[in-house]
C-alpha positions in Angstrom: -25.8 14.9 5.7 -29.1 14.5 7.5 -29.0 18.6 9.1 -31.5 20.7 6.5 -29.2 23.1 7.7 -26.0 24.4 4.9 -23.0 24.6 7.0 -20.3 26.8 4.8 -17.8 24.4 6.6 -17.6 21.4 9.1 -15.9 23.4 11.8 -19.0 22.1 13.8 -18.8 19.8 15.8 -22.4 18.2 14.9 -21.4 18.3 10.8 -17.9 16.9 11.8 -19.3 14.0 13.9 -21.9 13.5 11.1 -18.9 12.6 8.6 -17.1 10.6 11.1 -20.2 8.8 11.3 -21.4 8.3 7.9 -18.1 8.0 6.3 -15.2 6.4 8.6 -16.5 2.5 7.9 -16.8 3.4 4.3 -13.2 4.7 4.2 -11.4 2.3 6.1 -12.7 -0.6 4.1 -11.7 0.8 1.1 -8.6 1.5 2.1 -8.9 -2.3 3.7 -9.8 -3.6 0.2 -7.3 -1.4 -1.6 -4.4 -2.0 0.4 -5.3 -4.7 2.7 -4.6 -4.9 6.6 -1.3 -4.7 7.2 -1.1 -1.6 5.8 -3.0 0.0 8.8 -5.9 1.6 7.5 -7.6 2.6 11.1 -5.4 4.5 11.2 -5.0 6.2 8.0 -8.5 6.9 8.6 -8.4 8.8 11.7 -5.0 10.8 10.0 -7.1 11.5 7.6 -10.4 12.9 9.9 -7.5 14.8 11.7 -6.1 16.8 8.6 -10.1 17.2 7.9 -10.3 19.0 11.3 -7.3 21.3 10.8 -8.4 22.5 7.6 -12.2 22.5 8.3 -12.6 26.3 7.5 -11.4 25.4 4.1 -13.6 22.2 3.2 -17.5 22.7 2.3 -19.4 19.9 3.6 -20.1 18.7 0.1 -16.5 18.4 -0.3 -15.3 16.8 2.9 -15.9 13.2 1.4 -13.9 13.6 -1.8 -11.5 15.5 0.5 -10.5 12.5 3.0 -11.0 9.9 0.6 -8.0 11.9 -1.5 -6.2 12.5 2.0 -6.2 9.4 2.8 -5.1 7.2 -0.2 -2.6 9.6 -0.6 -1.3 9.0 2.9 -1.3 5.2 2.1 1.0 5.6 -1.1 3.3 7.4 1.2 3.6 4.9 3.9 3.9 2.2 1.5 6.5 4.7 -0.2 8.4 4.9 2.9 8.0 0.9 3.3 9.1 -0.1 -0.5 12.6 2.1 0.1 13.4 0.9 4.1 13.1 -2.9 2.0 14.9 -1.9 -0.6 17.9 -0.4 1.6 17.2 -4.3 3.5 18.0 -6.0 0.6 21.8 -4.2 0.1 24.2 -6.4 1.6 26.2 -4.5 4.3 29.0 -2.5 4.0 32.1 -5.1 5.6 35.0 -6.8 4.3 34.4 -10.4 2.6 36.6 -13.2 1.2 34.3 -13.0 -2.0 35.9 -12.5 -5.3 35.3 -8.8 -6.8 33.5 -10.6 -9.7 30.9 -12.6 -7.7 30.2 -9.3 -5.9 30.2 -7.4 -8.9 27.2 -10.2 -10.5 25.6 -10.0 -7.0 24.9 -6.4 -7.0 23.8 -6.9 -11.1 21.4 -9.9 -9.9 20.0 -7.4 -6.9 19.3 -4.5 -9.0 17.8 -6.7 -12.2 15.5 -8.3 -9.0 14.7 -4.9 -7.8 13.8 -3.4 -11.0 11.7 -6.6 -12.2 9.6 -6.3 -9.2 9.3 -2.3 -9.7 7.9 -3.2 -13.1 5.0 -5.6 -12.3 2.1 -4.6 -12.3 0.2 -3.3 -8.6 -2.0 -6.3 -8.3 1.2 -8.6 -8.9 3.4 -6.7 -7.2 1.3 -6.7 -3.9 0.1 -9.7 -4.1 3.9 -11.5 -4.7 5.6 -9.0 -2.1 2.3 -10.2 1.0 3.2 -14.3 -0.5 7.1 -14.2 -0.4 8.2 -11.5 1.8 5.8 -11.1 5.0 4.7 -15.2 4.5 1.2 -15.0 3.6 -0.6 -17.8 2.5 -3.0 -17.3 -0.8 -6.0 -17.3 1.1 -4.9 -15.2 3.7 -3.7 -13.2 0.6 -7.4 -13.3 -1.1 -9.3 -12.5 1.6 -7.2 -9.5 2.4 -7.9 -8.1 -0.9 -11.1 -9.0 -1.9 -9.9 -11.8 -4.7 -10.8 -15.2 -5.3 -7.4 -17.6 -4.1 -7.6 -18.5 -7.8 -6.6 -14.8 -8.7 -4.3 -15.0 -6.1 -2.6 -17.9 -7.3 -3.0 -16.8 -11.0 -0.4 -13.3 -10.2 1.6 -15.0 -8.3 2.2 -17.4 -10.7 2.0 -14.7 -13.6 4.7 -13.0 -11.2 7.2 -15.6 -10.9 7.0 -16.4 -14.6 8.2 -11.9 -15.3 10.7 -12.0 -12.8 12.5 -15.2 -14.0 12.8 -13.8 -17.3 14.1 -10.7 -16.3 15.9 -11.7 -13.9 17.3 -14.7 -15.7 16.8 -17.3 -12.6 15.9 -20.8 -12.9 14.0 -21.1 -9.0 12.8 -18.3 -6.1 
């Protein structure tokens, strides 16, 4: 901070403001580059300046960096928690009565949960960048520029991606 003045917290308004200056950009593009835009990091970033503000008596100034990065990434991997179950519950079929044979539902659910699990167990940067090309439509540049990769990269787990999942899944096309 730029005061030559040592707050003992940034319950001031001035050494508050000073952070929100100095570190709110910073934050927000690495949660941009981290997680990319549709996971709305504006506004994990101004979550994260208001749980700064509620427990300003208990952050040092030194600490309030360290302590909204780590409040805010940790709000990310819960909203992208709470995303990953509400599309897992969307991919069970509905509860209804069907003419379907008791075996092809049977294999169904088998093929879901083998699909669900193979995708669990890809790595982050496939997983993400698989989930933004086949579930919400985005192209592989769209996809590269919203993480900070070359399309070649993008292309590359993907690829690597759909290679895991077919042996695991035991599909022949996606």
């Amino acid at each position: 901070m730029s005061q030559g003045v040592k707050e003992k917290n940034v319950c001031k308004e001035r050494v508050f403001n000073d952070l929100f200056r100095t570190c709110s950009k910073d934050l927000h593009d690495f949660l941009y580059y981290k997680y990319g835009e549709n996971n709305n990091p504006q506004d994990i970033v101004q979550i994260a300046f208001e749980k700064l503000w509620k427990n300003c008596k208990n952050v040092l100034p030194e600490k309030a960096k360290s302590f909204l990065y780590t409040v805010a990434n940790n709000q990310m991997l819960n909203a992208i928690s709470r995303r990953k179950t509400v599309l897992n519950y969307s991919l069970q079929k509905p509860k209804d009565y069907t003419a379907e044979s008791p075996e092809f539902l049977l294999e169904e659910k088998e093929y879901h949960d083998r699909l669900k699990k193979a995708i669990e167990e890809l790595s982050d940067e496939q997983r993400v960048t698989f989930m933004l090309n086949r579930v919400e439509g985005k192209k592989h540049q769209e996809i590269a520029d919203m993480l900070g990769i070359s399309r070649k990269a993008v292309e590359k787990r993907i690829y690597t991606a759909l290679k895991i999942l077919q042996q695991k899944v035991e599909i022949n096309k996606f």
